[in-house]
ZALUM-887200 format. One record per residue: residue in three letters; x, y, z of N, C-alpha, C in turn. Coordinates in steps of 0.001 Angstrom, whole numbers, padded with zeros to 6 digits, always signed. Atoms other than C-alpha are relative to their C-alpha. Layout:
N
AlaXYZXYZXYZ/...
END
This chain:
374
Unk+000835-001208+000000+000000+000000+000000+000862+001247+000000/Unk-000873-001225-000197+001316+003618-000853-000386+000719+001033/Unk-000213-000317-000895+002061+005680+002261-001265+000904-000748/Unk+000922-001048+000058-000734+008453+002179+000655+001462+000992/Unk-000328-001220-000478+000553+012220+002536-001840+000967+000216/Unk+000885-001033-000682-002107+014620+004254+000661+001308-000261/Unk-001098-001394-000115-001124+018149+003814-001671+000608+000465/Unk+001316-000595-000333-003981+020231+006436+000147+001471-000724/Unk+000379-001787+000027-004857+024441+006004+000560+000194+001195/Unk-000382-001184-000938-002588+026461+008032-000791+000772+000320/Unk+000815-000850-000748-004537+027770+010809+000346+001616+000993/Unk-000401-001025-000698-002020+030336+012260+000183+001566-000256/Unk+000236-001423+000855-002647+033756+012127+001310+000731-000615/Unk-001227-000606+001036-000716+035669+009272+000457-001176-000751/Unk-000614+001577+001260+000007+032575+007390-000886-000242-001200/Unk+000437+000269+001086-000604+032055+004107+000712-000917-001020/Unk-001235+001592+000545+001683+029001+002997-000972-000711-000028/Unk+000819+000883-000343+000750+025901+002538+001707-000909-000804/Unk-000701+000658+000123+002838+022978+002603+000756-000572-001244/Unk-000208+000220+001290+002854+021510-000736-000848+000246-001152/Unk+000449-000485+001087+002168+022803-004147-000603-000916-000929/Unk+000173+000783+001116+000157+021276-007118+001398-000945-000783/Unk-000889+000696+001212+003553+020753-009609+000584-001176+000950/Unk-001039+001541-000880+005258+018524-005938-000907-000524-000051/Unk+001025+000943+000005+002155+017054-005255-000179-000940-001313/Unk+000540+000581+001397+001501+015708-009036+001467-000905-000240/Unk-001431+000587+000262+005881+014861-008952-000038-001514+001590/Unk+000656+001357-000913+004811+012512-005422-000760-000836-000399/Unk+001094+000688+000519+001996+011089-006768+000727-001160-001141/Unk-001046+000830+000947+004413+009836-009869+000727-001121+000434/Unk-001057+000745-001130+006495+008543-007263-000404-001350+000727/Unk+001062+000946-000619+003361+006308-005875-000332+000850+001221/Unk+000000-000638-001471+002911+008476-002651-002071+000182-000452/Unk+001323-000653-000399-001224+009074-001911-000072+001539+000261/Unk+000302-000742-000431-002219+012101-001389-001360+001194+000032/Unk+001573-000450-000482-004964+014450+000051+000573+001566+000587/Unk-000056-001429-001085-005567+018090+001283-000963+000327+000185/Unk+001700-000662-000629-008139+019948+003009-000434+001091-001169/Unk+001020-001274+001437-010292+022161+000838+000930+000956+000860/Unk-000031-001494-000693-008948+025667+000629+001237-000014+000485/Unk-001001-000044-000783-005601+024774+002128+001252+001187-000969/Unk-000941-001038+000599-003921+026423-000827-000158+001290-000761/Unk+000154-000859+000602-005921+028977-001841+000408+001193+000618/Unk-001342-001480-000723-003759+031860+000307+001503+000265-000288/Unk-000911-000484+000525-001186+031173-001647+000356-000443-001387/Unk+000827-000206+001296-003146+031295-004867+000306-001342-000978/Unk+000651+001986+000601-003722+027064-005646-000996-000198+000897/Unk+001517+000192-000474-006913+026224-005846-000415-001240-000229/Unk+000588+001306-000233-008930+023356-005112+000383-000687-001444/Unk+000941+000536+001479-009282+022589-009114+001715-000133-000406/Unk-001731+000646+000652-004849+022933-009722+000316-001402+000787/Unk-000468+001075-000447-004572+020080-007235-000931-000980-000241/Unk+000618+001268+000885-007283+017556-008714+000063+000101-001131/Unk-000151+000062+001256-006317+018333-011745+001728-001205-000370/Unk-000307+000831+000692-003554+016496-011301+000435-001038+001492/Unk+000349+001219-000180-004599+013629-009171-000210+000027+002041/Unk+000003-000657-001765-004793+015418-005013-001580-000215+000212/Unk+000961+000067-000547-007722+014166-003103-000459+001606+000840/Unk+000279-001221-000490-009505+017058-001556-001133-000483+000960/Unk+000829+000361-000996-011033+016385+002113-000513+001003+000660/Unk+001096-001116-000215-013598+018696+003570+000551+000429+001586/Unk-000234-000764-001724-012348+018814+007141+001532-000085+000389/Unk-001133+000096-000744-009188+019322+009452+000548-001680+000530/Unk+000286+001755-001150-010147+015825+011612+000433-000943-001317/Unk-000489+001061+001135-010494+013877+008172+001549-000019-000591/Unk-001020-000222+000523-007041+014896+007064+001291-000729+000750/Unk-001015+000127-000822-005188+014131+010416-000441-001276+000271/Unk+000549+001043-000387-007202+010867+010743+000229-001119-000829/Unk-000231+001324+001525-006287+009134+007216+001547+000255-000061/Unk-001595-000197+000349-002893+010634+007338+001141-000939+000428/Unk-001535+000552-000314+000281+008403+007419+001332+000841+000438/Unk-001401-000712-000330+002798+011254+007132-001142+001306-000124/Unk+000665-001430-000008+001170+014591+007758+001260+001032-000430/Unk-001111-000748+000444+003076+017543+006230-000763+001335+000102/Unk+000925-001374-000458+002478+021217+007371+001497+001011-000215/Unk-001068-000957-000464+004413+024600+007768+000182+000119+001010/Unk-000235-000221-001480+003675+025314+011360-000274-001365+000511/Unk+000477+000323-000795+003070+023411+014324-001629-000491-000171/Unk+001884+000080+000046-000681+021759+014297+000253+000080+001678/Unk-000039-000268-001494-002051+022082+017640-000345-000858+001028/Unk+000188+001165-000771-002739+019994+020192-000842-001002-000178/Unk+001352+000953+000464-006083+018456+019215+000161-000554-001274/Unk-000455+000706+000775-004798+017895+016212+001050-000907-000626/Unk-000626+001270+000447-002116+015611+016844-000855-000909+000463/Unk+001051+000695-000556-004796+013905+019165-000275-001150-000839/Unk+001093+000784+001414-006716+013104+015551+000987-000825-000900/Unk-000817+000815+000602-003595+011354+014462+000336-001323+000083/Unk-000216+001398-000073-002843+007684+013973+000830-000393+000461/Unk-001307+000594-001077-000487+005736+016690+000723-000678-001819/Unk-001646+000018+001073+002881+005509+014686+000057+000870-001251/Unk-000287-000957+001235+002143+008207+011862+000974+000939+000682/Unk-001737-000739+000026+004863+010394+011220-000568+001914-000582/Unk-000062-001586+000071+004622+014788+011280+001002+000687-000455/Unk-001243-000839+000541+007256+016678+009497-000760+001397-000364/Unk-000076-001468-000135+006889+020717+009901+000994+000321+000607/Unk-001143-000745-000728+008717+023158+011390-000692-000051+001580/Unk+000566+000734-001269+008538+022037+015361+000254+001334+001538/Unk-000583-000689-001301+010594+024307+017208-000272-000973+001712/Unk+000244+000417-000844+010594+021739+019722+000656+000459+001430/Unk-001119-000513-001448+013321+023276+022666-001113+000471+000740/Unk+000777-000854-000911+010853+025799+023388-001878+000013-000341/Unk+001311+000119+000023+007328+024179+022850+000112-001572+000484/Unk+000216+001267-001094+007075+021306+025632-002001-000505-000260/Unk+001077-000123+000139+003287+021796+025113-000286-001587-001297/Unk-000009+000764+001223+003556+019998+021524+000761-001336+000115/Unk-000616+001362+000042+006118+017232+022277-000627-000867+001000/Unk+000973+001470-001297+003725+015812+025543-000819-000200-001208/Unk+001401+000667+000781+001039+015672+023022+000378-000965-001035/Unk-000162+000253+000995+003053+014399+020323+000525-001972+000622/Unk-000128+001407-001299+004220+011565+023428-001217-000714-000217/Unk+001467+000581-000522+000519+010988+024322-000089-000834-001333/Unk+000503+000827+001118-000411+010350+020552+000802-001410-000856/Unk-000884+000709+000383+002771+007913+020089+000359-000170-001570/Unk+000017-000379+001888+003635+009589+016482+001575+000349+000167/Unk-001075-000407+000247+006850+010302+015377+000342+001483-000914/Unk+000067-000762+000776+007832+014030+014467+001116+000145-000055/Unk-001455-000194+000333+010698+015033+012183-000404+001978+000063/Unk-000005-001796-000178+011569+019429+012652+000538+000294-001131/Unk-000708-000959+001168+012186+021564+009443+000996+000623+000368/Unk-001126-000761-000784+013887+023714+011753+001516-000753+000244/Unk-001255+000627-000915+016497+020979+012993+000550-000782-001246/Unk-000818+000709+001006+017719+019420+009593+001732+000713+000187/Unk-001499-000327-000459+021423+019844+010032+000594+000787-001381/Unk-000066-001132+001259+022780+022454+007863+001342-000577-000487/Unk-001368+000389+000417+025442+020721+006039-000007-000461-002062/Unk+000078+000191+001415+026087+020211+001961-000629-000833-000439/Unk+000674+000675+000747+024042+017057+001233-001692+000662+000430/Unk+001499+000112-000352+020937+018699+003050-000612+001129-000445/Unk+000670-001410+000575+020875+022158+001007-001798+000117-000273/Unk+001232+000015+001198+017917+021083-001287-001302-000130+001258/Unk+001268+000328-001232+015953+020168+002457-000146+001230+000833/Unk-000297-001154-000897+017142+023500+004227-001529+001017+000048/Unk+001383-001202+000324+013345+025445+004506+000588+001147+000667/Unk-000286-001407-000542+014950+027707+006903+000388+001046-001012/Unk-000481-001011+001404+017181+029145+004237-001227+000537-001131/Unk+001069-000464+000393+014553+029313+002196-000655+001294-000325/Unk+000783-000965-000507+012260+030902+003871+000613+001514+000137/Unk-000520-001123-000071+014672+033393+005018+000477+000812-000765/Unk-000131-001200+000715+015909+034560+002060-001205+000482-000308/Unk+000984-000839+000531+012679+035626+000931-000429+001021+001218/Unk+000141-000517-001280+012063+036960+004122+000956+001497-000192/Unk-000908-001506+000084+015466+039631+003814-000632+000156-001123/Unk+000925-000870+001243+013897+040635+000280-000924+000963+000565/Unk+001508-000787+000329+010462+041558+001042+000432+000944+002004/Unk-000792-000816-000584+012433+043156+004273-000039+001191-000421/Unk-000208-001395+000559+013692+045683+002591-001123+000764-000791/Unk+000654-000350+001049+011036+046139+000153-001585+000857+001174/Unk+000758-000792-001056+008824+047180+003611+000402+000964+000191/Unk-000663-001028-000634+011289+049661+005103+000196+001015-001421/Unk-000239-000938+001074+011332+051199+001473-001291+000162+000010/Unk+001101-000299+000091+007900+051253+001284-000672+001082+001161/Unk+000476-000767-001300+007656+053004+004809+000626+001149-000041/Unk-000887-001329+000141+010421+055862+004147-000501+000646-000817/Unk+000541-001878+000420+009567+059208+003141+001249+000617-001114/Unk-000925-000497+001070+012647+059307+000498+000367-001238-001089/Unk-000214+001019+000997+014031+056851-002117+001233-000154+000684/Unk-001204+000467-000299+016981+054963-001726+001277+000126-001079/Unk-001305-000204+000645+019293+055674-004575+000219+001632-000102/Unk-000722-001908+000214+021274+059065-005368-000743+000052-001241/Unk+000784-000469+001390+019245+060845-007942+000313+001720-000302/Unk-000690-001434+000394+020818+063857-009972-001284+000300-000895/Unk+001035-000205+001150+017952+065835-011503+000327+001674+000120/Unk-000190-001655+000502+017529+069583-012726-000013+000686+001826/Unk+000345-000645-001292+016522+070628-009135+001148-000001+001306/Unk-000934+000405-001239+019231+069094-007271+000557-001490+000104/Unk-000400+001570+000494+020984+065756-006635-000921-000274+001861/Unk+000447+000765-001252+019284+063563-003874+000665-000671-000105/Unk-001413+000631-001000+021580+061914-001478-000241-001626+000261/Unk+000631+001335-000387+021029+057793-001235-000022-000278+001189/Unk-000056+000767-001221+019945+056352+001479+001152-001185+001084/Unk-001006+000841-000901+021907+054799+004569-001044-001281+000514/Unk+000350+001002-000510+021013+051359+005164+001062-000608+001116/Unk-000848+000739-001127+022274+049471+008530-000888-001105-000214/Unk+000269+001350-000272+021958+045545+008573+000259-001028+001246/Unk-001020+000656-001077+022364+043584+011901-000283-001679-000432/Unk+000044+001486+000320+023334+040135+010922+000158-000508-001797/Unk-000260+000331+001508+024801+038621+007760-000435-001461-000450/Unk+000603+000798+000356+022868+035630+007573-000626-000006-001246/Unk+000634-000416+001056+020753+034633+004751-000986+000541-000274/Unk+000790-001394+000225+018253+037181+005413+001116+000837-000017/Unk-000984-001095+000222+020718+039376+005919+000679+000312-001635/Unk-000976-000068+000957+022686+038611+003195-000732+000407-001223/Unk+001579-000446+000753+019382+038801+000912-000110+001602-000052/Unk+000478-001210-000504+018906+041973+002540+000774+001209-000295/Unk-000650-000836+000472+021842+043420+001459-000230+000245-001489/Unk-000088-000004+002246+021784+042572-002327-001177+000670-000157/Unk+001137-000602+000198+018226+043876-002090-000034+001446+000115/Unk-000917-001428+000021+019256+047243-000824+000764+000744-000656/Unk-000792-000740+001059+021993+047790-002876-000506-000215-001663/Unk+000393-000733+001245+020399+047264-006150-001422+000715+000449/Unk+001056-000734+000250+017646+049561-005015+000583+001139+000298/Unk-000828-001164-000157+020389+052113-004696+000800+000323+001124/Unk-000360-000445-001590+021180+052350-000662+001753+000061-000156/Unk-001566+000826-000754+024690+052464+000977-000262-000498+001167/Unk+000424+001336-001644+024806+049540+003503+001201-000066+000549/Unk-001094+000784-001380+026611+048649+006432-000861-001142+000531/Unk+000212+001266-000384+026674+045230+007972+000998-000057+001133/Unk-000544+000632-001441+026918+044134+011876+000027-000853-000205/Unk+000495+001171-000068+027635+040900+012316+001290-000701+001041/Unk-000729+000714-000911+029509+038895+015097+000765-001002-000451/Unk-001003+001355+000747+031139+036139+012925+000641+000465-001110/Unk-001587-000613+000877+034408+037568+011653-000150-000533-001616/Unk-000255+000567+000684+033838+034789+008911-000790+000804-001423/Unk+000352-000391+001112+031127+037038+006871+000545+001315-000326/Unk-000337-000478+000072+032903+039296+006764+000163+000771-001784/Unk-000516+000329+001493+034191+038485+002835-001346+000282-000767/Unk+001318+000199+000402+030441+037756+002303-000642+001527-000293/Unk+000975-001394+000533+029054+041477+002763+000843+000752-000778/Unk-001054-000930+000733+032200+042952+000980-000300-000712-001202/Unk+000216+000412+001338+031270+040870-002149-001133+000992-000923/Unk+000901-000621+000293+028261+042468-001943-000107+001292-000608/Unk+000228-001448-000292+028864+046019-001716-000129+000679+001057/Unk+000165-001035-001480+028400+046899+001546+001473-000159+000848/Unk-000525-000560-000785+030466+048320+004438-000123-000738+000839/Unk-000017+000717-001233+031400+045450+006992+000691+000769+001307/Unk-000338-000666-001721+031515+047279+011250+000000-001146+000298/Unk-000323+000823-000552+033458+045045+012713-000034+000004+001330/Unk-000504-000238-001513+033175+044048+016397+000659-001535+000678/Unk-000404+000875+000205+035954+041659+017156-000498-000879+001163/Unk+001436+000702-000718+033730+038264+018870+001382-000470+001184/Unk-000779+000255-001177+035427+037131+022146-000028-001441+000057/Unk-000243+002301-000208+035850+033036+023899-001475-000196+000330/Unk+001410+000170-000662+032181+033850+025172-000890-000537-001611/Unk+001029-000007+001605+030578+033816+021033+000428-001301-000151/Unk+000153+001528+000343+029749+030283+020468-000741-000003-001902/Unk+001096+000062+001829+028499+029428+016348-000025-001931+000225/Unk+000589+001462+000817+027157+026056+015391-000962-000010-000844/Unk+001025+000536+000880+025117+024825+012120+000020+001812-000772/Unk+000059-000899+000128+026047+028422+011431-001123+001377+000525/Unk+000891-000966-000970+023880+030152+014145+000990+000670+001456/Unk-000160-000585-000809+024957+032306+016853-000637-000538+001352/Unk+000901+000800-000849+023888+029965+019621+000603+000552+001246/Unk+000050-000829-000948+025564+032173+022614+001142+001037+000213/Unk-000958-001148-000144+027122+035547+023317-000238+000139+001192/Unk-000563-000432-001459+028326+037372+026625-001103+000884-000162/Unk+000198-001493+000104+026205+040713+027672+001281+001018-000222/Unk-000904-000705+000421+029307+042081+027812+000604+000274-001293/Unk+000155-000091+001230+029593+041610+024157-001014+000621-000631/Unk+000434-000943+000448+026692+042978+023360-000544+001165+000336/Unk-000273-001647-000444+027161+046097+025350+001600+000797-001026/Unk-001220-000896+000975+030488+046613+023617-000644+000343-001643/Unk+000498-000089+001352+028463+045646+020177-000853+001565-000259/Unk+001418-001442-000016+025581+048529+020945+001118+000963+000024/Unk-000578-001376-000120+028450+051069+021970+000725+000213-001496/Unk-000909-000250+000913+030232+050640+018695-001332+000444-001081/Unk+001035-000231+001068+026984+050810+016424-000565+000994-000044/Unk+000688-001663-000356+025301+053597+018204+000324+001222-001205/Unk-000376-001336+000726+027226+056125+016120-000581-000367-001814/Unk+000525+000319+001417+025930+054247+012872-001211-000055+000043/Unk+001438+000299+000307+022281+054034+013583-000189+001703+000203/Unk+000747-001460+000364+022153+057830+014258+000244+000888-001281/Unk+000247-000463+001363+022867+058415+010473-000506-001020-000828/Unk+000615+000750+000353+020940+055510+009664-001383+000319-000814/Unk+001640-000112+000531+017716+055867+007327-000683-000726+000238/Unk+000799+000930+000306+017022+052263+007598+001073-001192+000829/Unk-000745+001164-001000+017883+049553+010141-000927-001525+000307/Unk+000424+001420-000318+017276+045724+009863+000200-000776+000345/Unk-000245+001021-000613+017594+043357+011986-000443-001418+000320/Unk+000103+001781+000289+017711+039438+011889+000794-000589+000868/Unk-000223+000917-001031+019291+037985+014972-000847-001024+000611/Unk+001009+001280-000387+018214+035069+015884+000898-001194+001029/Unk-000565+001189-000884+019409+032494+019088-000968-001412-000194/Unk+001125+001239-000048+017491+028740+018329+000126-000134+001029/Unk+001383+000294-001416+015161+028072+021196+000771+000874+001174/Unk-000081-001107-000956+016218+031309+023023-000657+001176-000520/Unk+000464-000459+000010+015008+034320+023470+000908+001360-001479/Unk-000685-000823+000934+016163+036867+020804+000888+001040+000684/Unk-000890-000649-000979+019222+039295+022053-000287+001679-000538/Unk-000098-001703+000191+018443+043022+022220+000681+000269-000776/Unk-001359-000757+000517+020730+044927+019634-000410+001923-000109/Unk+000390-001159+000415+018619+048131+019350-000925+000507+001284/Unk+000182-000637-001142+017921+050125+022409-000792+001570+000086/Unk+001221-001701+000330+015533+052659+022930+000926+001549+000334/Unk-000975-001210-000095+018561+055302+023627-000180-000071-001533/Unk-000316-000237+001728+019552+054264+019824-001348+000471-000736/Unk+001047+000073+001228+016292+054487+018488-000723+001522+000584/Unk+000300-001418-000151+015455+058095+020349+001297+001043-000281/Unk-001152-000607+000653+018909+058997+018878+000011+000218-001784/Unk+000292+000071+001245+017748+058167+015139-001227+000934-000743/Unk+000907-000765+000579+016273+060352+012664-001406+000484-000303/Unk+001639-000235+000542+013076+061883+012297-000359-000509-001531/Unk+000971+000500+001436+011170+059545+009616+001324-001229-000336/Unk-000895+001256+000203+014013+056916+009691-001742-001692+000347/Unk+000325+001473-000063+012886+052682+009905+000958-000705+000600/Unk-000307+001079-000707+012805+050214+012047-000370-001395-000523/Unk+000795+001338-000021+012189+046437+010908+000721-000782+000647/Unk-000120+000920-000991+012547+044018+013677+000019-001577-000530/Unk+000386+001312+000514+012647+040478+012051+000138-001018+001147/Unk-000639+001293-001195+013771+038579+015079-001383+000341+001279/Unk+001078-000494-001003+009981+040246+016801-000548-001116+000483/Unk+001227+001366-000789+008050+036796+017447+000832-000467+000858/Unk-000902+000851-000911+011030+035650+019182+000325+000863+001419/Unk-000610-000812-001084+011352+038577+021604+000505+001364-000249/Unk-000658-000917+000778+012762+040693+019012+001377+001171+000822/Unk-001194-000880-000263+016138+042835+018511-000203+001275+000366/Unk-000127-002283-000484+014812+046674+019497-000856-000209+000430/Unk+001240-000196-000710+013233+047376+022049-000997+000556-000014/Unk+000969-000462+000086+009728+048381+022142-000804-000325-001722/Unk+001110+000853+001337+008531+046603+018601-000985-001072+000422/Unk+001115+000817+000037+005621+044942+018410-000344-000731-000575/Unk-000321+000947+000911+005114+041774+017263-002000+000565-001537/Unk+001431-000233+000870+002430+041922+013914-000365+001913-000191/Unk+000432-001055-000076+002340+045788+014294+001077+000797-000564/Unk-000968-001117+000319+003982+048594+012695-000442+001778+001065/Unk+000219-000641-000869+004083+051377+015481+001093+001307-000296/Unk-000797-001277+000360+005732+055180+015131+000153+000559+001341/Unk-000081-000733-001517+007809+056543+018567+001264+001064-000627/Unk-000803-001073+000503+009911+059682+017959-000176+000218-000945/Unk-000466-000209+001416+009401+059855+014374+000397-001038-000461/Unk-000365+001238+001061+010753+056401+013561-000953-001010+000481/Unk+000965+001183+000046+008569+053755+012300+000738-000890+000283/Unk-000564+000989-001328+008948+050231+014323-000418-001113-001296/Unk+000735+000764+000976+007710+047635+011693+000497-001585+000543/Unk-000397+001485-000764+007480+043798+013508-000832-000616-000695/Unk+000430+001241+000750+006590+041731+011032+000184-001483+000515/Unk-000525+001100-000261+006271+038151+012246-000007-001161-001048/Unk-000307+001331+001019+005835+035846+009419+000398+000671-001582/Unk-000124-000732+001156+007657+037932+006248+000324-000813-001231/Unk+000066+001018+001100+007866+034709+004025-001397+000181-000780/Unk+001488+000196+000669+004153+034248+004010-000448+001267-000062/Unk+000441-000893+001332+003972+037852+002473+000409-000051-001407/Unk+000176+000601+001679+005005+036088-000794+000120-001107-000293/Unk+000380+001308-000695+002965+032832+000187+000328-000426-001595/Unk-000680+000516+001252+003775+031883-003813+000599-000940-000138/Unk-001339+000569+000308+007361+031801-003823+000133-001042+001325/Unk-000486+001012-001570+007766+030429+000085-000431-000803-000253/Unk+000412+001167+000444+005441+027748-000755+000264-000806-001489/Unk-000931+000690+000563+007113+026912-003328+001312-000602+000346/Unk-001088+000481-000132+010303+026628-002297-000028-001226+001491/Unk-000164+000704-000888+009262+025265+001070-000972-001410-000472/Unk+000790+001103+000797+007271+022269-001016+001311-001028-000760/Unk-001283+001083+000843+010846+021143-003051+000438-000046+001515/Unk-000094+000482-000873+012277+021656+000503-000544-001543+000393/Unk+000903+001054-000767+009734+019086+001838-000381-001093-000931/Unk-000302+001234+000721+009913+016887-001069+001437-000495+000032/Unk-001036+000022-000023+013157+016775-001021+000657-001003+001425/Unk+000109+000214-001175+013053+015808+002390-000647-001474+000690/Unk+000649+001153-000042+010616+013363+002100+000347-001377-000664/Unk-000402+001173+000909+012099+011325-000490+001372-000690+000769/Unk-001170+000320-000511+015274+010921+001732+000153-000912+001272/Unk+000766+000640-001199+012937+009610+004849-000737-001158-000653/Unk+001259+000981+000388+011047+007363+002700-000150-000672-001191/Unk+000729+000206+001731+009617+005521-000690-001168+000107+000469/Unk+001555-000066+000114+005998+005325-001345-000557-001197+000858/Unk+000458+000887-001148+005825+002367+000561-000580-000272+001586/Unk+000063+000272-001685+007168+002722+003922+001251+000844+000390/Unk-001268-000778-000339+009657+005018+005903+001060-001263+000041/Unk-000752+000490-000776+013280+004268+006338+000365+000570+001219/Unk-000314+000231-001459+014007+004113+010121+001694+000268+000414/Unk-001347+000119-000362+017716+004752+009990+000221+001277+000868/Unk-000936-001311-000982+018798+006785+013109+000802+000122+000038/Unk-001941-000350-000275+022307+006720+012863+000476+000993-001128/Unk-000027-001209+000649+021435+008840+010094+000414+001312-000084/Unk-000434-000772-000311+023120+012160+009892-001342+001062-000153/Unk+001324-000462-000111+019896+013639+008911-000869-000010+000685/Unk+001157+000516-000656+017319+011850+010069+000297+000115+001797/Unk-000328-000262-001307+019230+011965+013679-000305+001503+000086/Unk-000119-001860-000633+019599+015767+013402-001767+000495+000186/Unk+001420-000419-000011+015929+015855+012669-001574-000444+000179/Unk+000896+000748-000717+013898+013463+014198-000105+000565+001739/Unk+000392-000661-001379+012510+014627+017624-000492-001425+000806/Unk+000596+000812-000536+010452+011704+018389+000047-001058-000881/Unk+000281+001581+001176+010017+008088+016832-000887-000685+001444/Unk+001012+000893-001203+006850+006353+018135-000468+000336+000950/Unk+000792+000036-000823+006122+008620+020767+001032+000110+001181/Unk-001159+000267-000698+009346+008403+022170+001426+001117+000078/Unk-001249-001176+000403+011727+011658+022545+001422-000713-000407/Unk-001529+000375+000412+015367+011396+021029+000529+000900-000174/Unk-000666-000870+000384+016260+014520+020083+000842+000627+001482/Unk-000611-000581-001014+019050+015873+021869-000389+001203+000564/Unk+000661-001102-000426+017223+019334+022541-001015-000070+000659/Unk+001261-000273-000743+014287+017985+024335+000451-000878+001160/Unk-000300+001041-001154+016376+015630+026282+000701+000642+001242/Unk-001470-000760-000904+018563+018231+028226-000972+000148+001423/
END
């Protein structure tokens, strides 16, 4: 019998993804894989009921029916408690889990004795590019970044010589050279800006100078830990020295974005309400690291808010404002992903897996992951 994929309707607010697309769905199906979605699941990010039976996607009317026939359920977020409930002892969940810091989801995921693999926790290493959703996600994420904070400023971003006068380009500041970041730059500079780039790992250094931008260096101490290429812990005392060195760059700043991010911690201040009552009348703020706690203080998650004169802009899900492309890419992700866990048959089970270890949480019901075990 072929395994049967479920893909439900993202229920979380601001989301407009959806797991998998008509063209993967129709390339699974080829493959032998079953599959089914809830009505409506993809019409927020414009596939409609009629592209996925067109080429061969069951279409089930409810949430319950979806999580109840499902073998391997496949989502963007988290489902919620009741709906692992509706799941079948030994089916298998692959989304993004964030399990460290949602205990809530892994008792339930215990209770229902299912096995979930984390988008989040695939190990970031060269055979697992094509599975990476984070990346992904995030570059699209630094894009449509910038394409906010330009949309919110009161000037343009390139130098413009006209009869009247020359206008001066915009100053962009970036904290973090990740691949939002890094996104975030290239996006910036062809829309004219001059950028600068914070970033604590000496190593991108090369990376934003390819670009075009202006790497502020602040050299990282024995306290800055990196793994999987994340920033997994700094000193305060580091980032008190970091804030004192930047300060003088955000008060000629037009435009300041920030993308720090600690996995399953809280996000680390970089933008301080001194700096941000030091910054220009009609300057930008975008906070990307806001659902987590966010980098400047006083943003709001989901809200764009104006204190002194500078707008605050806390976007929390900036993928699924171009639910499209993200669902696209996070669909080859998750095929990609799937084909490496599985045939149409039946999973393979190999934990010694470099993958499948990094990104299995549970099997059966049964924690394993080293992050929920600590």
């Amino acid at each position: 019998m072929s395994l049967h994929l479920c893909i439900p309707k993202e229920h979380k607010a601001f989301e407009a993804r959806v797991a998998i697309t008509p063209s993967v769905a129709k390339q699974l199906i080829d493959k032998g894989f079953k599959v089914s979605i809830e009505s409506n699941a993809g019409s927020s990010s414009y596939f409609d009921d009629d592209a996925y039976i067109a080429v061969g996607v069951a279409i089930l009317s409810t949430p319950q029916a979806i999580y109840e026939q499902a073998d391997i359920v496949l989502k963007v977020n988290p489902p919620s408690v009741e709906e692992i409930q509706w799941m079948k002892k030994e089916a298998v969940l692959i989304s993004f889990l964030y399990a460290a810091t949602n205990a809530e989801l892994v008792t339930a995921c215990e209770q229902a004795g299912i096995s979930a693999f984390a988008m989040d926790a695939i190990p970031r290493i060269s055979r697992a590019q094509k599975m990476d959703a984070l990346s992904s996600q995030a570059n699209l994420a630094g894009y449509k970044s910038v394409l906010l904070c330009a949309n919110a400023l009161g000037k343009i971003f390139p130098m413009m010589t006209t009869a009247a006068g020359t206008i001066r380009p915009a100053k962009v500041l970036i904290f973090g050279a990740g691949v939002a970041g890094l996104q975030a730059i290239a996006t910036a500079k062809r829309l004219g800006a001059v950028v600068e780039v914070s970033d604590i790992r000496p190593e991108t250094k090369e990376q934003v100078a390819s670009l075009g931008a202006k790497f502020i260096e602040v050299p990282a101490d024995e306290t800055t830990k990196v793994a999987g290429g994340y920033v997994t812990e700094v000193s305060q005392e580091f980032l008190a020295k970091q804030q004192a060195l930047i300060a003088k760059h955000i008060k000629e700043a037009d435009v300041v974005i920030t993308t720090a991010l600690i996995p399953g911690r809280k996000a680390p201040v970089l933008v301080t309400e001194a700096m941000l009552a030091s910054m220009k009348f009609g300057s930008v703020v975008l906070d990307m690291a806001v659902e987590q706690g966010g980098n400047v203080e006083g943003s709001e998650c989901n809200k764009t808010i104006v204190k002194n004169g500078v707008t605050i802009i806390g976007e929390s899900n900036l993928p699924s404002l171009l639910p499209m492309n993200a669902s696209e890419l996070y669909a080859k992700n998750m095929q990609t992903f799937l084909e490496h866990l599985a045939t149409s048959e039946a999973m393979h089970w190999d934990l010694k897996e470099e993958i499948t270890k990094g990104s299995l949480i549970l099997y059966n019901g049964t924690k394993i992951h080293s992050s929920i075990l600590k």
